[in-house]
Structure formats: structure tokens, C-alpha cells
C-alpha positions in Angstrom: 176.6 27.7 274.0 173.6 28.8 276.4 173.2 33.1 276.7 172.0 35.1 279.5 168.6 36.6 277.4 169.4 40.1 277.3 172.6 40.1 278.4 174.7 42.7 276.3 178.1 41.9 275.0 181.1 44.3 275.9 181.8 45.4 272.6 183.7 48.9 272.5 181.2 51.6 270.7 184.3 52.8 268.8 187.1 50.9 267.2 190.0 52.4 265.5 190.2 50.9 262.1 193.1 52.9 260.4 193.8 56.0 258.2 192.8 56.7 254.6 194.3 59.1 252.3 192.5 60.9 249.3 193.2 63.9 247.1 195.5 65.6 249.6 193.6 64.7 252.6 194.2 62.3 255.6 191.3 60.9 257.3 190.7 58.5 260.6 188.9 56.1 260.1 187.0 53.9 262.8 184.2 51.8 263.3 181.2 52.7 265.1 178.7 49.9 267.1 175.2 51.3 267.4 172.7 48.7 269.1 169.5 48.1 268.3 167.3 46.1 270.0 164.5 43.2 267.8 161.9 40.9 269.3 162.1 37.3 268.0 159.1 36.8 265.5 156.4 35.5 267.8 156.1 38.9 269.8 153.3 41.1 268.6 153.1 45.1 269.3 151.0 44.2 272.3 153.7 43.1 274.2 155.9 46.2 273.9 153.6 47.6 276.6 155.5 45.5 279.1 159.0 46.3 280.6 160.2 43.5 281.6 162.6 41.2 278.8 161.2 38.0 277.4 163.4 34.9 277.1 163.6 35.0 273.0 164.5 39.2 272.8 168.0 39.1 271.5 169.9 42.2 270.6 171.7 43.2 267.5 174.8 46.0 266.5 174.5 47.8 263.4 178.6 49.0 262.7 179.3 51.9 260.9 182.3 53.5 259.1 182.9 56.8 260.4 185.7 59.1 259.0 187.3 62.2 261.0 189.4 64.8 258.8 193.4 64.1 260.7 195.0 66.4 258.0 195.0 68.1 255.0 195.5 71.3 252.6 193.3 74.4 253.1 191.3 74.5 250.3 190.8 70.7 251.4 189.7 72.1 255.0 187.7 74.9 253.3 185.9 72.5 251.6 185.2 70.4 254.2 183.5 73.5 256.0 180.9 72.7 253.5 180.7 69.5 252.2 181.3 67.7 255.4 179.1 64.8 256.9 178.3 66.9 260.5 176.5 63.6 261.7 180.1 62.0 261.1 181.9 64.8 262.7 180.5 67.2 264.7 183.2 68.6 266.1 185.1 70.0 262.9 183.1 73.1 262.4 183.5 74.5 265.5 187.1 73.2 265.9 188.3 74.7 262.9 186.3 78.3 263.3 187.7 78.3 267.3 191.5 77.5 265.7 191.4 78.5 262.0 193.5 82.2 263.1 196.5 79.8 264.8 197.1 78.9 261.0 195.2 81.1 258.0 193.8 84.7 258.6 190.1 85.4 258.3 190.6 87.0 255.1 192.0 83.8 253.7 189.5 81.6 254.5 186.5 83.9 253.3 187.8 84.6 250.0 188.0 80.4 249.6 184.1 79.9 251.2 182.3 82.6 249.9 181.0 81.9 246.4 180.9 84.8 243.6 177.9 86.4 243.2 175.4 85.1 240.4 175.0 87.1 237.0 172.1 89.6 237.2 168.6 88.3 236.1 166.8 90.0 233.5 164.2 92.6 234.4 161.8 90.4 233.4 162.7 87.6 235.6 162.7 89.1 238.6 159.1 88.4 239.9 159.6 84.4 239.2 163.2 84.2 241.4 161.2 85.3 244.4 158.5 82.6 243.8 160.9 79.8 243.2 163.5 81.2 245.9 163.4 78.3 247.8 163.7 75.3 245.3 166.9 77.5 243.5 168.4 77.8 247.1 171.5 76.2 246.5 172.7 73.2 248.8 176.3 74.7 249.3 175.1 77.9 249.6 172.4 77.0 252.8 175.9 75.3 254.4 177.8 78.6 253.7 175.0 80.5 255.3 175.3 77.9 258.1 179.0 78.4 259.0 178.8 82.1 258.5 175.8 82.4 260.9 178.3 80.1 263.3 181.1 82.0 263.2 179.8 85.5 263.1 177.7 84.4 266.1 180.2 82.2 268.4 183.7 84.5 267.2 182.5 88.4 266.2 185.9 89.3 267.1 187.5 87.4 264.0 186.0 89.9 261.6 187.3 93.1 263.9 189.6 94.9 261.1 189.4 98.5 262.0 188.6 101.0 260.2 186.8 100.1 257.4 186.8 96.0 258.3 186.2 94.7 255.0 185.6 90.5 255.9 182.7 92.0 257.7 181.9 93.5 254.4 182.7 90.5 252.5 180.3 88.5 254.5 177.4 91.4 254.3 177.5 91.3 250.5 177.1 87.4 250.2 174.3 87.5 252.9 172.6 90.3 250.5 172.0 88.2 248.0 172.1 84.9 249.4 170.0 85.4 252.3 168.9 88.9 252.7 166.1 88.0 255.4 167.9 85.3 257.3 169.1 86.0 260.8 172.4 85.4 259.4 171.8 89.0 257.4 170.8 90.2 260.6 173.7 89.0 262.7 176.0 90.6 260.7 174.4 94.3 260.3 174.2 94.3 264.1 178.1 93.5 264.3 178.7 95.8 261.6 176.8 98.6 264.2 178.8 97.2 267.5 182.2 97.9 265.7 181.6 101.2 264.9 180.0 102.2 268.4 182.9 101.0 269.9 185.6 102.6 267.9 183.7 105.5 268.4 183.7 105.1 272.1 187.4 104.0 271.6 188.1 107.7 269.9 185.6 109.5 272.4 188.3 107.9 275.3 191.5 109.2 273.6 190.1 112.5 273.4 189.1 113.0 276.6 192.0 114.2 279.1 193.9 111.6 281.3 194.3 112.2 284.8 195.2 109.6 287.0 197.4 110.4 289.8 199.8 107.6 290.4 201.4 106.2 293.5 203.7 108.6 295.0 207.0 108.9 293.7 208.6 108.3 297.1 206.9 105.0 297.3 208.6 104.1 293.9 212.2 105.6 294.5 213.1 104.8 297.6 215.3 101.5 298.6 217.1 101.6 301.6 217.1 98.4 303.1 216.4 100.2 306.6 213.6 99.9 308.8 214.3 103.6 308.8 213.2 103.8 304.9 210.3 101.5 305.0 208.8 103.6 307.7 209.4 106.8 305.3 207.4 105.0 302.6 204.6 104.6 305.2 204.3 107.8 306.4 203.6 109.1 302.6 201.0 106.8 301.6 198.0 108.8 301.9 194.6 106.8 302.7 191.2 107.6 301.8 188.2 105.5 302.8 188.2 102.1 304.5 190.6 99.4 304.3 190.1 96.6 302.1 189.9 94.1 305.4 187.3 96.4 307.2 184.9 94.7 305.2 183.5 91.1 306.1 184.3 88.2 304.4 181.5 87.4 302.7 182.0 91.4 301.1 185.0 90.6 300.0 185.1 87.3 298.7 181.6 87.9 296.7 183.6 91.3 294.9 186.5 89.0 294.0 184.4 86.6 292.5 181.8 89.2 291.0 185.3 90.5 289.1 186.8 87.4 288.5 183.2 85.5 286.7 182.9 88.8 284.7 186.3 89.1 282.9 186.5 85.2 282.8 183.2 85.2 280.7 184.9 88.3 278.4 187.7 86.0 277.3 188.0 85.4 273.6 188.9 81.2 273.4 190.8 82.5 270.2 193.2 84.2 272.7 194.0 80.8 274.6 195.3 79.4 271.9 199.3 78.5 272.5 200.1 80.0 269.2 198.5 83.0 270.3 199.5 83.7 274.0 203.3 82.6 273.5 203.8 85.8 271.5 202.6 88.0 274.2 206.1 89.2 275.0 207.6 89.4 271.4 208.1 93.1 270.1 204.8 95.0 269.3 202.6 92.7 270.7 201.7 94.8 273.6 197.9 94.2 272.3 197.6 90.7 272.5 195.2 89.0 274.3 193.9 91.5 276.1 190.7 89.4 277.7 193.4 87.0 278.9 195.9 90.1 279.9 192.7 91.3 281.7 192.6 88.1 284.2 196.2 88.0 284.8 195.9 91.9 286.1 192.9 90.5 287.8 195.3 88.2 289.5 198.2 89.7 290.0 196.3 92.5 292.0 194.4 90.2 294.8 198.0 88.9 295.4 199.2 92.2 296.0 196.0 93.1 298.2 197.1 90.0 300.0 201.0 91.6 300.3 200.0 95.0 300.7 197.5 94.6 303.8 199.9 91.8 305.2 203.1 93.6 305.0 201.8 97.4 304.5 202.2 98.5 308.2 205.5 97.1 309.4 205.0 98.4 313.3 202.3 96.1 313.7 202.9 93.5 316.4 202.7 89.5 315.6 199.0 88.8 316.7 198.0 92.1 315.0 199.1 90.5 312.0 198.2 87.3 312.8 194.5 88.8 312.5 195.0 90.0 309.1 196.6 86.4 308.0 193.6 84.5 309.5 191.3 86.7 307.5 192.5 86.7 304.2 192.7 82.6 304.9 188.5 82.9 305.6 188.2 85.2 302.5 189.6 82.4 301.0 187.8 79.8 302.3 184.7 81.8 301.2 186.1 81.8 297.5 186.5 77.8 297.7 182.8 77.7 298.9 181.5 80.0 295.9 183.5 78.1 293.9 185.8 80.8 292.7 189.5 79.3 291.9 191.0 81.8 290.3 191.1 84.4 293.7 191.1 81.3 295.9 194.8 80.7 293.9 195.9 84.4 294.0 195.8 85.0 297.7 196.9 81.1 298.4 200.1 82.1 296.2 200.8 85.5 298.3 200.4 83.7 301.5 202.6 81.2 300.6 205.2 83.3 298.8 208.6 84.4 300.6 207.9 87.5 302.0 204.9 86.5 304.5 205.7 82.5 304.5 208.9 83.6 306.4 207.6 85.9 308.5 207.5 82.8 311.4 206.4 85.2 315.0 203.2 86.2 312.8 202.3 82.8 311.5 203.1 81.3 314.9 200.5 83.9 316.4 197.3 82.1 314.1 195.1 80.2 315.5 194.9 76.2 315.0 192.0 76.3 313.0 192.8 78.8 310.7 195.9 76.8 310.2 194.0 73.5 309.4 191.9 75.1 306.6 195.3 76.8 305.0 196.3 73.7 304.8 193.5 71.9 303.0 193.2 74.9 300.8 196.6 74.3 300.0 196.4 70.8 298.6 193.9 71.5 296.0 196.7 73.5 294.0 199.4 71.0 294.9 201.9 70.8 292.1 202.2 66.8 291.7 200.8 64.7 288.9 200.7 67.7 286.8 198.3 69.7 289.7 195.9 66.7 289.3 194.1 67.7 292.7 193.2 71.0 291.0 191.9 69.1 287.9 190.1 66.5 290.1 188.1 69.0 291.7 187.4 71.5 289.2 186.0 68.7 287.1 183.7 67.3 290.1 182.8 71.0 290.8 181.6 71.2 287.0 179.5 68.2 287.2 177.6 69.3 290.2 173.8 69.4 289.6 171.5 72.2 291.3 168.9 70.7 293.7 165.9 68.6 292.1 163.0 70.4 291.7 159.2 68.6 293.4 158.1 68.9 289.4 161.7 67.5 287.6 161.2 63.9 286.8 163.8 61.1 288.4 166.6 61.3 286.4 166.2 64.6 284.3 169.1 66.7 284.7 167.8 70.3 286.6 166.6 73.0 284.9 168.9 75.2 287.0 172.8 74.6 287.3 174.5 76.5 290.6 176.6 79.2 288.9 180.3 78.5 288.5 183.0 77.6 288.7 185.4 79.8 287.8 188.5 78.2 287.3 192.5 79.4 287.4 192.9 80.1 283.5 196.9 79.7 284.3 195.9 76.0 284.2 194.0 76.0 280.5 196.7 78.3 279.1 200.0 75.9 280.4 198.1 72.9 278.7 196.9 75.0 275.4 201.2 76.0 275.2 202.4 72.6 275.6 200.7 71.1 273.1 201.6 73.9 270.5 204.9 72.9 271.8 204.8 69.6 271.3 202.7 68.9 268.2 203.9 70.1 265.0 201.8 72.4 262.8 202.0 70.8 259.4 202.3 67.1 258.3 204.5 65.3 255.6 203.0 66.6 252.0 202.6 70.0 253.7 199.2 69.1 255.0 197.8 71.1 258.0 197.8 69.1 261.3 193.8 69.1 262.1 194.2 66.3 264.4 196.4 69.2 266.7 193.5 71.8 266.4 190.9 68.9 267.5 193.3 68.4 270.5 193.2 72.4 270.7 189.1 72.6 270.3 188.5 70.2 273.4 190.4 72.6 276.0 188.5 75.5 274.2 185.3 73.8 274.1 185.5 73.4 278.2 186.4 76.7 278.7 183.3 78.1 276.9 181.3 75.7 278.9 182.6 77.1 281.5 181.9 80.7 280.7 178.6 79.7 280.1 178.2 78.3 283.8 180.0 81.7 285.7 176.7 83.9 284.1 174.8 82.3 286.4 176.2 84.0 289.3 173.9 86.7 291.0 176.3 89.2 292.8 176.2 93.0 293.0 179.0 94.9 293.0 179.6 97.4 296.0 181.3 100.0 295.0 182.8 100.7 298.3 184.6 97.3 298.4 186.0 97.6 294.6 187.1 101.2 295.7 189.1 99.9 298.8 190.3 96.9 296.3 191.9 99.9 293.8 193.1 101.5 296.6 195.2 98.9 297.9 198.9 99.7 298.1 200.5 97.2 296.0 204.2 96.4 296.9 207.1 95.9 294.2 209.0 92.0 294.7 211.8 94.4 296.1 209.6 96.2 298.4 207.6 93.6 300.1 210.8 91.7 300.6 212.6 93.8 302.2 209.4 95.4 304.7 209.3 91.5 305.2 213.3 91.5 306.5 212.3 95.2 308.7 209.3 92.8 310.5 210.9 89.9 311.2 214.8 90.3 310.8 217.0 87.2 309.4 218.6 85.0 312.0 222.4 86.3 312.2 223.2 82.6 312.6 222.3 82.0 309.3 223.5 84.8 307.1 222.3 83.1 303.9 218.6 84.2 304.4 216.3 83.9 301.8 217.1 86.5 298.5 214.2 87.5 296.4 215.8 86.1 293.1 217.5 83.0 294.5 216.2 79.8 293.0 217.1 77.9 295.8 214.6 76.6 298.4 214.3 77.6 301.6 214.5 73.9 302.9 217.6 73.8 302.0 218.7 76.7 303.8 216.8 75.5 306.6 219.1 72.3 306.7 221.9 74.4 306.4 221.4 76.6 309.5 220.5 73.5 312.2 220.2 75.8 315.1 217.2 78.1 314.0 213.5 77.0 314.9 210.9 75.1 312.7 208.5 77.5 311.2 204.8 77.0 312.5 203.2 75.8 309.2 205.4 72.9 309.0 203.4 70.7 310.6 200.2 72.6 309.3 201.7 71.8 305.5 202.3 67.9 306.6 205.2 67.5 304.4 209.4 67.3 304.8 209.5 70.2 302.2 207.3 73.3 304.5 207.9 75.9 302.1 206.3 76.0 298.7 209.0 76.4 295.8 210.0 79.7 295.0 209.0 79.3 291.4 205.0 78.7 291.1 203.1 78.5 288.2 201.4 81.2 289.6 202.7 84.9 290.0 203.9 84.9 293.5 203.7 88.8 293.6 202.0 91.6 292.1 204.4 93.4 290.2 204.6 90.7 287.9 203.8 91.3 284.0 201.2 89.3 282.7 203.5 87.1 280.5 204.6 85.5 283.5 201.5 83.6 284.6 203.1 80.7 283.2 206.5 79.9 284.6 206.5 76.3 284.5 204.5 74.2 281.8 203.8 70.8 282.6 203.2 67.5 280.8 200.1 67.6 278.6 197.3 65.6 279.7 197.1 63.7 276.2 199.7 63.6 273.1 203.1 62.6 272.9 205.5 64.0 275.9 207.8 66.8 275.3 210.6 68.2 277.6 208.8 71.2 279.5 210.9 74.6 279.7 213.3 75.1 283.3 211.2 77.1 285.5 213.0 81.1 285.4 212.3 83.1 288.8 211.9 86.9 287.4 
């Protein structure tokens, strides 16, 4: 048989070969093709100076047995922490330090690493163990040192145990004698200092008096549904300073994203986890998560700027509005262009939610243009394929390159990445909570399902990745602009609902007009009542359903507690397919 001369045979890199099981363990096993490249014996080193192939080069594939930990016992895990071949696997250092709290508590997994200290040495000799300190260094112990100098630096908050937070201390003792003048050492004295500025700030806080005055209490009693009422509410909202929309876009948008990059590169992966942010609403765990509580207040108040400047002045006249619609839709546009999804979501979700998608004089009063790029923003959070438009683009938006440099070599990646994206965390957390929905913790033998936490580690790893990348934006905050954003009157579901009903009043030919806790859709109500006129945006939309359901995965208004970022999980991307929970309308 006659061979192209350099021609490469498609041979997979990897091949699954089957699992293995020893002393409580469960391993993967697969074989790995590595090529390498021979000349045939008549070349000499003075033809490796040209490129191009010679008839007689032939290739050759050097296959390997590789092994990946699938499950076993702790002390098994623990073990491998140490022992483990990292060129093998890489990934199960960082995958079990990023997931290790979704099963075992710090304190658990120290007391298994950390070795006991050695007997005391004689007085005597003393002088020789710091001339032979580096041929006595222990293998195990260098790995220990390794993982410790990992964790303390990639997870500080897993050793946060207030007051006295004694696996910090654990850890400092084992670094004092097993490497006093490593950076490990260093690490954790510095961490040991952070902890106890902050608690002191913490205290400092709680002494201080607290002050705030809250919205007026006529604003948060009142609930006549009368135009009459509405009005009332108006007339005591007290404004100081400029409006949030007296800004310019570019103001605006730039805040939103200065706030959003910040407390998306704050979150603690740890806090993803399924395990984790599924118990945010059990009793007495107020204080969970609070770097991913943090972006879902983030959220849940540019949707209520969104409902509050929209709907806050129910005597304005449909092109007055209008205005106000069109602007938030170029604030948003601006977010898409500095690649911020999380705002660009929020104020898509309180345009399209009941209260101003129904208000049809207003949205008939916005220009075509306007129009066109609501629409377009629209798709990229389209709900079909399990949002697979929004996972299309935020992965092209990750792998975009800054511009070459005169002095980067063809072919080098830049030395400077454009900052972002941020991405919509609602979409990390749905995946990270159906697969701790659908894979189980432990195995047959009670082994510990590693395989799950690998599966776990991949949607962590991107969102560090991505937190790296949001540093890189330079943005200064105006304090002006973040004062107008507090300032914003935020509505209640109730509220903005029924100002909504005040603007625009239902048609009396169709008496079932949209409820704020009906599950139904408004296209069916719309079939039901024949004689009332298409809304403007269903052409805009370009679909038979005009109306977003009433149930998004997104809080469709403010009010909204943080738990309910996710309302509907979908199918996970990889792993075997579970039944996703029925979608509940608070």
C-alpha cells in the first residue's frame, strides 16, 4: 500500500479504555497518542535546517496509559492530594480544593493532610538540620506545602472560622516548621492579618449608629387600585439631585458595568456550587453566599431602575414615555457593546416583563430603529436550546483577541486581552444546580462521586477565567450617576402593575387582562379577546408568541429575593438528563 509522505493518520489523541478499581478507589482509565516525529536513517542533523518534508520522514505515536481518579473514599482523595501523578491529572487539585466544602469541611480534610510534627532534635543537633535542610526535606511534605500554598492562595475564605479560626492555625503551625521561609509561611501570616482587620472593621460597623432613612411609608402602604392612589404615591416621593436618565448613555451604561465587573470578580466559585446556593432559602441561611446574593441585588435593582423611571410618573403622555423606553434600549445596546451581560439581561427582562410590555400607546410611540435593536438584543437571551444563543456568544465574546501589536510575532496570542465579558451568573448557577440535581453524591461502596466534582470544576474553572478577564476593565466610577442609581424609586410587583393599569387602562372588551400572578400567557389572552389590536413589538419580536413568558429565568422585577434568580433550570449541557423543576411565578 503506497502513503502520502507525511501524511498523519486520524487517530483520536484520547481513547477511553475502561475503569480500574484498587483499594477503595475507582479510576478512568484511557489511552493517550502523543506523536513524535523520526527521520529515516539516511538524514543527518544538517538537514533539519530545512522546512520542507523529505520523501522517507515517517511519523510515529508513542500511547500512554493515563488514569483519572472517578471515585473514591476520602482518606483515598486525601491521599491523592499528595501522591498524585499531576502530569496525569492536572485538574484534580484544583477540582477537589474548588469542591472539597460540597462534601467534607475544611477541618476534615486538614487534620487528614497535615502530618504531625517531628520529635524535637537534640540541642546539639541543631546547627547540622539547617545545613542538611534541603536533602531531609521530605517529598510528601514539599507536596503538602504545595497544596496548602494552592489553597490558601486561590480559596482564603475556606479557612474564615471566626473568632479564633483555628485551620488557619493548623496550617501556620505545619508551615513553622515545615517551611518557615517559604511564601507559603508568608501567605498564611498575611491571611491570618486580613481576618482580623476585617472582623475588626466588621465590629467597628456594628457599633457605629444606623441611620438610613427608608422609602416613605406611604409609598409602602398604600394600594388602591385608583389612578387616584397612584398619584398620592407620587406626590410623596421626594427627589433630590438628577434623574438616573439625565445622564448620557455612555454614563450610564459604563456605571452599570463598572458595578457589575466589580462584584462579579468578588464572587467566591465555592459559593456557585449547587450544593451550596440551593440552601439559600432554608432556615438560618440568611448568610449564604453573599458574593452571589450581592449580584442578584445588583440585578434585581437595574430592573427596578428600568420599572421605576418607565412607570414612576404615570401623567406622562405616550411619546414622553416612548423617550424613556428608547433610552434605556441604547443604554443597553451600550452594555452589549462593552460586553456587559449581566445589565444588558436586567433591563431586557424589565422591558419585557408585564407591566411596560403591555403598555401598547407607549411602545407604539418608539421609533423603528430603536425597535430593530430591542429586537436583536432580544434574541441573544432567547430561551430555546437551553439559551444556546446566550452561550454561543458569550463563548465567541471570550475568545476574542485584543488587536496585534507591530512587535507581536504572527500567530502569538496578544499580550493584552480587551476586558470582559461579564456574563449573566443566573446562567452558571442553573447549570451548577442541575447537575447537583442530577448526579448523585456518593457511589456503590460509599465512595465519593469525584467524577461529579470534575463536572463541577469545569463550570468553576470558566468562571474564574472569567473574573480574571472583567479586571481588565478601566472605568471610574461617578459618583453622581451611582447616587441617582440608589436613588431610584424601585416599585413592588404590585405597584408597578397596577401604575401600569392607571397608564394604559385594560380593554373593557376583554375583562381578563393580564394578573400579576397568573401563569398564563398573554398570547392566549390575546386569542381570546379577537377584537383588541396587535401590540407594536409583534412584528418587532418576529415570532406568533409576541410576549415573553411570564416566568423568566430571570427576576422580571425588583422586589424579587435573591433566591429567585433561578426560576426555571434547564437541561445540563453534559451528564445524564433529569426532569427540570415546573417554573413557580412568585
Amino acid at each position: 500500500m503506497q502513503r502520502t509522505a507525511g501524511k498523519e493518520l486520524a487517530l483520536a489523541p484520547l481513547q477511553d479504555w475502561g475503569e480500574e478499581s484498587e483499594d477503595g478507589a475507582v479510576y478512568s482509565v484511557s489511552l493517550r497518542r502523543q506523536r513524535s516525529q523520526r527521520l529515516s536513517p539516511g538524514e543527518g542533523p544538517r538537514d533539519s535546517q530545512s522546512p520542507s518534508p523529505h520523501a522517507d520522514a515517517f511519523l510515529h505515536y508513542r500511547t500512554s496509559k493515563v488514569r483519572v481518579l472517578r471515585a473514591a473514599h476520602l482518606e483515598r482523595l486525601v491521599g491523592e492530594l499528595v501522591s498524585g501523578d499531576r502530569e496525569q491529572d492536572p485538574s484534580f487539585v484544583p477540582a477537589f480544593l474548588a469542591t472539597h466544602r460540597a462534601f467534607v469541611p475544611t477541618a476534615r480534610v486538614l487534620g487528614l493532610l497535615l502530618p504531625p510534627p517531628p520529635p524535637p532534635l537534640p540541642p546539639w543537633v541543631e546547627i547540622k538540620k539547617a545545613e542538611g535542610q534541603d536533602q531531609s526535606f521530605n517529598k510528601n511534605l514539599r507536596a503538602v506545602v504545595s497544596v496548602l500554598g494552592s489553597w490558601l492562595r486561590d480559596h482564603p475564605q475556606d479557612f474564615w472560622d471566626p473568632p479564633a479560626h483555628s485551620d488557619l492555625g493548623s496550617v501556620r503551625t505545619f508551615l513553622s516548621w515545615a517551611a518557615p521561609l517559604g511564601t507559603e509561611a508568608l501567605e498564611a501570616e498575611k491571611l491570618q492579618g486580613n481576618f482580623l482587620e476585617e472582623a475588626q472593621q466588621g465590629q467597628e460597623e456594628e457599633e457605629q449608629p444606623q441611620a438610613r432613612a427608608g422609602p416613605p411609608a406611604s409609598a409602602q402602604t398604600r394600594s388602591p387600585d385608583s389612578q387616584e392612589g397612584c398619584l398620592e404615591e407620587e406626590e410623596g416621593l421626594v427627589r433630590e439631585g438628577p434623574d438616573l436618565l439625565d445622564f448620557s448613555v455612555d454614563e450610564v451604561a459604563q456605571q452599570l458595568t463598572l458595578m457589575d465587573a466589580e462584584l462579579f470578580s468578588r464572587v467566591r466559585s465555592c459559593e456557585c456550587l449547587g450544593s451550596v446556593w440551593s440552601q439559600r432559602d432554608r432556615p438560618g441561611a440568611a448568610g449564604t453566599a453573599p458574593t452571589v446574593r450581592a449580584t442578584v441585588t445588583q440585578f434585581n435593582t437595574v430592573t427596578g431602575c428600568v420599572l421605576g423611571s418607565v412607570l414612576g410618573e404615570p401623567g406622562l403622555a405616550a411619546p414622553q414615555r416612548a423617550q424613556r423606553l428608547e433610552k434605556w434600549i441604547r443604554i443597553a445596546q451600550r452594555c452589549r457593546e462593552l460586553r456587559n451581560f449581566s445589565s444588558l439581561r436586567a433591563i431586557l427582562s424589565a422591558l419585557q416583563s408585564n407591566p411596560i410590555y403591555r403598555l401598547k400607546s407607549s411602545w407604539g410611540a418608539v421609533s423603528r430603529e430603536p425597535l430593530s435593536t430591542f429586537r436583536k438584543l432580544s434574541q441573544i437571551f432567547s430561551d430555546e436550546n437551553n439559551h444556546l444563543s446566550s452561550r454561543e456568544i458569550l463563548s465567541q465574546e471570550e475568545a476574542t483577541e485584543g488587536p496585534q501589536e507591530e512587535d507581536t510575532p504572527p500567530g502569538n496570542l496578544p499580550s493584552k486581552l480587551p476586558p470582559g465579558p461579564v456574563p449573566y451568573l443566573g446562567t452558571f448557577l442553573t447549570d451548577l444546580v442541575m447537575l447537583d440535581t442530577a448526579l448523585p453524591d456518593m457511589l456503590e461502596g460509599d465512595l465519593i462521586n469525584f467524577e461529579k466534582r470534575r463536572k463541577e470544576w469545569e463550570i468553576l474553572a470558566r468562571i474564574q477565567q472569567l473574573q480574571r478577564r472583567c479586571r481588565g476593565y478601566c472605568l471610574s466610577p461617578r459618583p453622581p450617576i451611582l447616587a441617582a442609581l440608589r436613588a431610584q424609586r424601585q416599585l413592588s410587583e404590585e405597584q408597578s402593575y397596577r401604575i401600569s393599569r392607571v397608564i394604559e387602562p385594560p380593554a373593557p372588551s376583554c375583562p381578563s387582562s393580564p394578573r400579576v400572578r397568573r401563569r398564563i400567557s398573554l398570547t392566549k389572552r390575546l386569542k381570546s379577546c379577537p377584537e383588541r389590536e396587535a401590540h407594536p413589538l409583534a412584528g418587532v419580536l418576529g415570532t406568533p408568541h409576541p410576549l415573553p413568558p411570564v416566568c423568566l429565568q430571570v427576576p422580571p422585577h425588583p422586589v424579587l429575593e435573591p433566591g429567585t434568580l433561578l426560576l426555571e433550570v434547564p437541561q445540563p449541557l453534559q451528564g445524564p438528563r433529569a426532569t427540570a423543576p415546573s417554573c413557580r411565578c412568585p
